[in-house]
N, C-alpha and C positions, 0 to 999 in steps of 0.2 A: 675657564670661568671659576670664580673664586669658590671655596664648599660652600662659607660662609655669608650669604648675602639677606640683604633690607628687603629683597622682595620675598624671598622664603616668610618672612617674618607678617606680611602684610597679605591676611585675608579677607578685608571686607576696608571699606573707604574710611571708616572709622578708625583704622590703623595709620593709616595717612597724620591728624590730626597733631598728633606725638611726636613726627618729624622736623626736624628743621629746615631751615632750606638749602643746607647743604647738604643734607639726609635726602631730599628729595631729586637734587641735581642728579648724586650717585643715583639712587633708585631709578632717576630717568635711562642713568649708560644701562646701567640692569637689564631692565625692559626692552630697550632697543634691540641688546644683547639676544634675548629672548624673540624679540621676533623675528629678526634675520634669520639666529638657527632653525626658527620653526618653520619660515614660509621658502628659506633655502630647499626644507624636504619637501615641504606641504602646497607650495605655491600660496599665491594670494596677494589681496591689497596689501603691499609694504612700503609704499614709498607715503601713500597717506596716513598712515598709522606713524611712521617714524616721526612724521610732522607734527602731530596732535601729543606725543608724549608730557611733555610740559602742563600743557594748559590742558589737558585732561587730569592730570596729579593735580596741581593746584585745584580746580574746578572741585574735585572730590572732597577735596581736604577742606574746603570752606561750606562746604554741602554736610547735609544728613539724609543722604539718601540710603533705603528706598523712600524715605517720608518726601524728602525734599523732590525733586523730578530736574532728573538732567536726562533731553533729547537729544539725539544725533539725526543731523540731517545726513543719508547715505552712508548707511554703518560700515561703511570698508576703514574709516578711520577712525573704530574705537576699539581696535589689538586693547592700547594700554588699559582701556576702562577691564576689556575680561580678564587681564591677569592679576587687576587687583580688586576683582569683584568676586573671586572663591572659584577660578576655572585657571586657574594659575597649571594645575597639577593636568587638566583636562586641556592646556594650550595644545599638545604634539598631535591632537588627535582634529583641530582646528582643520573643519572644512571638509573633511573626509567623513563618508557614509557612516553615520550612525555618531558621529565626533559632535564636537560642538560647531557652531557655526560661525561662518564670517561675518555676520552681522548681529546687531544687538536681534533679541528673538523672547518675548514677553515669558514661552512656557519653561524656557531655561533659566531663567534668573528675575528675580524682583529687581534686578536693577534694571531691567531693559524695559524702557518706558513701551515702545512699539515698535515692532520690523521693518524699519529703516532699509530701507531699499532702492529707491526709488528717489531722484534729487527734488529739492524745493520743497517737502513736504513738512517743515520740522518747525516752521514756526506755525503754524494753522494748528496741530497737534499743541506746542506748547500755549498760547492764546487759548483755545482751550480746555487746557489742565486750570492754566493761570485765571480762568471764568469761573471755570468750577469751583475752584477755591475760593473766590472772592461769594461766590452765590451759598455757600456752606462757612464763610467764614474760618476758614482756616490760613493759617500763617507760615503753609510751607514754602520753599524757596522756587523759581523755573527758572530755567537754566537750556536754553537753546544752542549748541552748537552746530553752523553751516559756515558752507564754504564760500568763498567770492563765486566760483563757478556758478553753484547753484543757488544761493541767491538771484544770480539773473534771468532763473526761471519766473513765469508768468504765476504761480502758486504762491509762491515767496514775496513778488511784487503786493501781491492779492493783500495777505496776509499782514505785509508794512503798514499797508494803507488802514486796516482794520486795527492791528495794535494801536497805530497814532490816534485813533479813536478814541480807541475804548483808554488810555490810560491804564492799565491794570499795571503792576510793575512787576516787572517780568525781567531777566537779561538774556541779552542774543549776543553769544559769540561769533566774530564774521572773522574767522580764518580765512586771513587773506594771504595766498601762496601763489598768486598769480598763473593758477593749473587749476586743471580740470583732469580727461583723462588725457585731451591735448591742450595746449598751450591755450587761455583763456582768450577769446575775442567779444568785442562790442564797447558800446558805449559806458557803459558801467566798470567796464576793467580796464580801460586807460583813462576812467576819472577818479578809479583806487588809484592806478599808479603815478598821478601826480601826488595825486596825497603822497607816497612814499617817497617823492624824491625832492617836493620843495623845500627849497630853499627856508621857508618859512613854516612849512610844520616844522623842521630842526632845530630850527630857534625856537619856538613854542613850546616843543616837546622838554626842551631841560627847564623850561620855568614851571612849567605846567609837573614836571616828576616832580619837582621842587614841592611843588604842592602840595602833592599828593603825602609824598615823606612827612609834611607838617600834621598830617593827619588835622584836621581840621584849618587848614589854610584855606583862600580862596576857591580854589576849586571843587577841595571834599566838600565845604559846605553847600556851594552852588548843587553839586550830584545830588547830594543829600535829603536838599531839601526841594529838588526840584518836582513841581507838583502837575493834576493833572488840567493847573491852569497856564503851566509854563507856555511862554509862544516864544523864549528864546533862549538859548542854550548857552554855556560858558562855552563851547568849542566854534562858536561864529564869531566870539569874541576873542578868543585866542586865534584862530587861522581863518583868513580872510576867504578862504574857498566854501563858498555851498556848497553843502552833505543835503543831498535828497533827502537823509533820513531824519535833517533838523528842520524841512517842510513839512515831512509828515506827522511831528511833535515827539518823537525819539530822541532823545541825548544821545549824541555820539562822543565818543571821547577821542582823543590821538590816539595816532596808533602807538602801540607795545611789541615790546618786542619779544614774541613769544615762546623765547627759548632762555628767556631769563626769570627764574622763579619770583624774585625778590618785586621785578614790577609787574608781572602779570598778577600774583596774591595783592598787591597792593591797589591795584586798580578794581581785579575785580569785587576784594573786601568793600569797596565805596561802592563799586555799581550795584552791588544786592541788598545795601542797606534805602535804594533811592525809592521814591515814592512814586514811580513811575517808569516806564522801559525805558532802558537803556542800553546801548549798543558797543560793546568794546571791540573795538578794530585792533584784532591782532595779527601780526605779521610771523609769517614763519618758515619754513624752506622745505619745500617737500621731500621728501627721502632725509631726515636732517640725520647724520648720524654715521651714515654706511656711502661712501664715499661713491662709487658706481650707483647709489641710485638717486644723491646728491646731481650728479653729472647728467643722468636720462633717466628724470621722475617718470616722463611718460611709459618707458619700458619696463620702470620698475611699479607701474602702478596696479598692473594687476596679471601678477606674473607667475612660471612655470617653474619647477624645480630648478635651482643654482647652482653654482659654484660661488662658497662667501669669500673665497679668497679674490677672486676674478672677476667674479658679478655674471659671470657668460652663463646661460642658461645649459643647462645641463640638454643634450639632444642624445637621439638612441640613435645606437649605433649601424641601423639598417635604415638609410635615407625615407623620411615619410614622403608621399606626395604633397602636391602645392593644397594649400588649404581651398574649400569653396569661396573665402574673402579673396585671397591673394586671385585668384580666376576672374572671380566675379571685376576687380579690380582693373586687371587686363584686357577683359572680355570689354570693358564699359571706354579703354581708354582707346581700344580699337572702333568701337563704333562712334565714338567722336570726330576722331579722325576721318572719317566719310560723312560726319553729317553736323554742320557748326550750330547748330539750331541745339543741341543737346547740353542741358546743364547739372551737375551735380549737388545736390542739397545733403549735409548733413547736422546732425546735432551734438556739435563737442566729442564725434571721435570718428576724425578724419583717417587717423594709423585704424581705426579698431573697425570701421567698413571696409577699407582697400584701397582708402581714393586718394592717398599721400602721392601716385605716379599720377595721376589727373589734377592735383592742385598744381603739382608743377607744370603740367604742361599747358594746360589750359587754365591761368590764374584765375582769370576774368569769366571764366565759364563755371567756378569753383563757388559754392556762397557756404560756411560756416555759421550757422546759428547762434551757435553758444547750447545752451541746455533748455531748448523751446522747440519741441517737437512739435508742439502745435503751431505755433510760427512757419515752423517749415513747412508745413503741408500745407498752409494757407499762403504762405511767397509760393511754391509750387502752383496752385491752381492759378495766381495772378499771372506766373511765368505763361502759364498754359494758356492761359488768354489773350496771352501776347506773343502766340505765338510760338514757342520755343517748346522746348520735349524737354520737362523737368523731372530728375531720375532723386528720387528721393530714398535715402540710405539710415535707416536706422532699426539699432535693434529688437526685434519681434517686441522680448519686454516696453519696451519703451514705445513703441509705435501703438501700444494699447492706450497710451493719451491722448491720441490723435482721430480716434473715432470720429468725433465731431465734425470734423475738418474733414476728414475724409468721405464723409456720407455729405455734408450741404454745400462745402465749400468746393467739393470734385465730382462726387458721383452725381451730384443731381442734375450741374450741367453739363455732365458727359465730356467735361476736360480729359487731355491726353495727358496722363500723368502715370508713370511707372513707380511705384513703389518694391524697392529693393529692402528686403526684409529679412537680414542676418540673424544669428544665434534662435532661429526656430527649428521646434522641438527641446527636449533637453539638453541644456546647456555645464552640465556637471557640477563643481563644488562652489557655485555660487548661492543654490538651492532655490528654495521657493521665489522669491521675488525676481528672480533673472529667468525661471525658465521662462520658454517662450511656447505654452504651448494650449494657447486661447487666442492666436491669430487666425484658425482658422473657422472659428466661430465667427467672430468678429467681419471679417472680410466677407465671410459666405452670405450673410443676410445685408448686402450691401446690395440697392440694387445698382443695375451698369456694371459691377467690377465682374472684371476675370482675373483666376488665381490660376497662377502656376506652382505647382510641385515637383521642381527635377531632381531626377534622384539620384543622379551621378553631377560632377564638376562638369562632363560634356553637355550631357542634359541642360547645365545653366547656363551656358555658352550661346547655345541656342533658344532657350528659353528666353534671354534678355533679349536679344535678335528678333524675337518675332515678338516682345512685349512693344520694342520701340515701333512694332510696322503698323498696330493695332490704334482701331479709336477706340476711345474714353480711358477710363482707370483699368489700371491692368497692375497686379499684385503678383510678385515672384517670391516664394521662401525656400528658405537654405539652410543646412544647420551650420552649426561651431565647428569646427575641427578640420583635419583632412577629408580629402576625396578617396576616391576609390582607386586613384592611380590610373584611370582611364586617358588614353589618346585625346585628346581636344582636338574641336573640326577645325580644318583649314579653314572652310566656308559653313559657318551657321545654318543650320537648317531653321526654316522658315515652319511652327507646325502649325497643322490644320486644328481650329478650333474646337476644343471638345471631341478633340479626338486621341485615343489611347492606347498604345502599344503594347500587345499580345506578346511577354517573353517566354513562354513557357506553355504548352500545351496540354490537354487533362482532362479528364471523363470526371472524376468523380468530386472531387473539389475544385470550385473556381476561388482565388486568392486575389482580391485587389488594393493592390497597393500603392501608395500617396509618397512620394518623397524618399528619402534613402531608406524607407519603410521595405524596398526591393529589396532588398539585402538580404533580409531575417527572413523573409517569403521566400525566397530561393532556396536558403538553405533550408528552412522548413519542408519545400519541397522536397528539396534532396534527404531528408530523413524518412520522409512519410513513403515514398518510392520504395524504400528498403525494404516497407509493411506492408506494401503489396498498395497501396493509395497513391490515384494518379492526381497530380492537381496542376492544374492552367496558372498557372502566375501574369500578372497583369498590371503594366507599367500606368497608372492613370494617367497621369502627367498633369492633367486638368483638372480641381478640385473644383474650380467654376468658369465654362457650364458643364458639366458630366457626360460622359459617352456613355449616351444613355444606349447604343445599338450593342454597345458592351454588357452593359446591366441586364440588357434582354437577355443576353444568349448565358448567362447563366443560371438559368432559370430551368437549365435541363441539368443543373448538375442537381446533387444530393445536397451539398450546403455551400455556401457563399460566405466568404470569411474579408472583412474589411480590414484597415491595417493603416492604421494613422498616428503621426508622433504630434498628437493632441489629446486635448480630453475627450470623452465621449460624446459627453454632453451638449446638445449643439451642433458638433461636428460632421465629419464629410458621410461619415459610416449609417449619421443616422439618417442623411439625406440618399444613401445609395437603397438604404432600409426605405424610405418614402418611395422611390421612385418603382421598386420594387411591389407594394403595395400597389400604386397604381394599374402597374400590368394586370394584376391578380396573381400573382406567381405563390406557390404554395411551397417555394425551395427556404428548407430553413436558413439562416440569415444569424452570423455572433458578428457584432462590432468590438475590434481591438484596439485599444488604448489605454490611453491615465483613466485613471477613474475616478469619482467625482469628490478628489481629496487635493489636497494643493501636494506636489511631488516634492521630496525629500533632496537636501544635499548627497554627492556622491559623483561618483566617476561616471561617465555617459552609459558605458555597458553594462556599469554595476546597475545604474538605474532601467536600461531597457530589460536587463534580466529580470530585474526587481518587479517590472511591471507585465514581465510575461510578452514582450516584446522584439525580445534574439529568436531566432531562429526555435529553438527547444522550447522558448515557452509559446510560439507559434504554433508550433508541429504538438504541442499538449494540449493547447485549446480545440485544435482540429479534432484529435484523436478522442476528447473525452465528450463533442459534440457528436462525432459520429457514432 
């Protein structure tokens, strides 16, 4: 890397401005430059962030932001906005405990509108900013960037219909990469990709730059001046295809190509001068830049320490075991196989639940949503109604929009639906908006569901086993990462409901523990042993219904310690504290978890330590209640 670079020079969007756009092209290798080496150490969103370089630079440079308001729908693709928003110096420490974050994060910078986390949420947010202003009269700029992915969500939908309304002017950038965090499906993304491939947008599109270059030719003025009594747009008139988004009264423009400075600044100079929203469809190539993740965006989309020469992930040198997805994934494609009635649901990341060996094998049995979790739960209950054992696959964070669907559309009528529920508990350097760890809140006051908590990769083997044998909803969580390296059964055990295995024996502390929460409880045990303190360790397994013949019997110990990778609040610990209550038991009682803060980015163990949740800060919570 050169000593001397454009992006040393550039700490705030306002430095942008003074560029030109050959200054800007370089500044783009720069950044890119920049994020490889970072996320080669650091892991992270890189292949979406490679994408967005371009028309993030421009976007800035025609912006006055903070005044103005530029949104990211799902900030894993605004790397380039941090390093030239004043975190340039603070990039290496991206993602890691106590660093900056992966996502844009309001108390870290005045550039970050809101903590984008979560897809489809970015134009409801920019609508309204862009209200606010109009009700206060002020003339700042909105500036919404999402992706085609998420656009397809039901919130994004929402929010179309409402901008075509209201008229405010506003622009929405739809980065269209034909990706998600796997390859984009539905009816919205191969009516983009005719857009990109007819024969007649390519003709249109050089009369139409023609245009544009004239700076007040045909089309800038149509943009310009199009108002919020327009009902029809210069782009019906240029290309013969319906744009949804010229029904709902959005200007859409052709697409651009958005790795070229010269027309994205020029397009979007007209779209932010228009007197109403307007939508530029720009094209881009996910990973653009870095050659391995050009090739497999999906792998590089949200990825683990590299090699930048090779793109191979960097692996340690003592084999891990198989992860609880990669299990879960086998465990699910085995009981297919004995039962045709079994179908798999996910929402836009088929690699990142397990089910990539079940789409191939069972096409027809496989249904991809796109990024509509709520869709999925409600095809699932229809499934159920019809009949079929619909295994629905999405992660804890994400499966929190799904409440609805899951309480009217499942549990009320006692449909058979398994819910498969990845990355629950902490999930590490994605931070707050990815943990997963308010599913167990959520699920518990459901009535009809049972939840399972297995807390080894065997455990879930069996757990999915006896969720498919069960009537109504039945809910299994799991975390992120590797297993424990335990033996997997030949043959599934089948368990008895609300019932929960005694690992450990003990007089004077009982320890009940919920999910890989075993682990830290063991070894807690095994320190406290050492002090002369004996303590019962206790696999729940079942967070709903409770072994409550469990919860009795410790009621002759001295204290009762619960032990949940959730928050408190809500959760299993305070229902084992109720049930306890009920007895009349007089044995004091600490509930262990999050506490009632949203949990910080960091490495999984950095944060169970952090929250007193390893082993040591178990075995101290015991020692300072006793």
């Amino acid at each position: 890397m050169s000593d001397l670079r454009i992006l040393d020079m550039v700490n705030t969007p306002a430095d942008l401005k003074a560029l030109t756009n050959e200054e800007l092209s370089i500044l783009a290798c720069e950044i890119r430059e920049d994020i490889v080496e970072t996320t080669a150490k650091t892991g992270g969103h890189m292949a979406s962030s490679l994408g967005t370089v371009e028309t993030i630079l421009v976007t800035h440079s025609l912006l006055n932001c903070p005044k103005d308001k530029f949104i990211f729908d799902v900030g894993h693709q605004a790397y380039a906005h941090k390093l030239v928003t004043g975190r340039r110096d603070a990039f290496e420490t991206l993602r890691q405990f106590g660093g900056i974050s992966g996502f844009p994060k309001p108390d870290e910078s005045p550039y970050d509108v809101h903590p984008s986390g979560h897809a489809s949420d970015s134009l409801s947010i920019a609508l309204g900013l862009a209200k606010a202003r109009d009700l206060r009269g002020g003339k700042e700029k909105v500036v919404a960037l999402i992706g085609d992915a998420s656009l397809s969500g039901g919130m994004a939908f929402e929010a179309l219909n409402e901008i075509g309304h209201e008229q405010t002017p506003m622009v929405i950038i739809l980065n269209d990469n034909a990706m998600s965090i796997s390859r984009n499906v539905g009816g919205l993304m191969k009516h983009l990709g005719r857009l990109r491939t007819s024969a007649q947008y390519r003709q249109a599109r050089d009369s139409i730059q023609a245009g544009l270059e004239e700076r007040g030719g045909f089309l800038g003025k149509a943009i310009v001046n199009f108002g919020r009594n327009a009902k029809e747009s210069m782009k019906q008139f240029a290309i013969p295809h319906t744009m949804i988004f010229e029904q709902l009264g959005i200007l859409c423009t052709t697409p651009v190509d958005g790795h070229n400075i010269k027309a994205l600044k020029e397009t979007l100079e007209v779209a932010l001068a228009a007197d109403g929203p307007v939508l530029v469809h720009v094209i881009t190539k996910k990973g653009a830049g870095y050659i391995p993740a050009e090739k497999n965006p999906e792998k590089f989309h949200g990825v683990s320490a590299f090699d930048i020469t090779t793109g191979e992930i960097i692996k340690p040198k003592i084999p891990k075991p198989a992860s609880y997805t990669q299990v879960f994934g086998q465990a699910l494609v085995k009981e297919a196989e004995a039962d045709k009635n079994i179908v798999a649901i996910t929402a836009a990341m088929k690699g990142g639940t397990g089910l990539n060996a079940f789409s191939q094998q069972f096409p027809d049995r496989f249904v991809d949503v796109g990024i509509s979790e709520e869709h999925a739960v409600g095809l699932a209950a229809g499934l159920a109604a019809g009949g079929k054992k619909p295994v629905v696959a999405i992660y804890s964070t994400f499966m929190q929009r799904t409440v609805d669907q899951m309480i009217v559309d499942v549990a009320l009528p006692k449909f058979n639906v398994v819910f498969a529920i990845d990355r629950a508990g902490v999930v590490g350097e994605d931070g707050p908006t990815h943990h997963g760890v308010f599913d167990l809140v959520f699920l518990r006051m459901i009535p009809h569901m049972k939840v399972l908590a297995p807390s080894n990769e065997a455990e879930l083997v069996s757990a999915l086993h006896t969720a498919l044998r069960l009537d109504g909803p039945v809910a299994l969580r799991y975390p992120r990462g590797v297993g424990e390296g335990v033996d997997l059964p030949r043959v599934p055990e089948t368990f008895e409901v609300g019932k929960s295995h005694e690992v450990r024996t003990g007089e004077d502390v009982a320890i009940l523990a919920f999910g890989r929460m075993l682990h830290g409880a063991l070894g807690a045990a095994d320190i406290l042993e050492k002090e002369g303190i004996s303590a019962r360790v206790v696999d729940m397994r079942w967070v709903k219904p409770l072994d409550i013949e469990a919860i009795k019997k410790t009621a002759s110990t001295k204290l009762v310690v619960t032990v949940e990778e959730g928050v408190i609040a809500g959760g299993v610990g305070e229902a084992v504290l109720s049930e306890l209550a009920k007895l009349g038991a007089q044995t004091k009682v600490i509930n262990l978890g999050f506490a009632d803060e949203f949990v910080p980015q960091g490495k999984v163990d950095e944060l169970l330590a952090h929250a007193g949740l390893d082993a040591q800060g178990i075995a101290a919570s015991i020692r300072k209640a006793l």
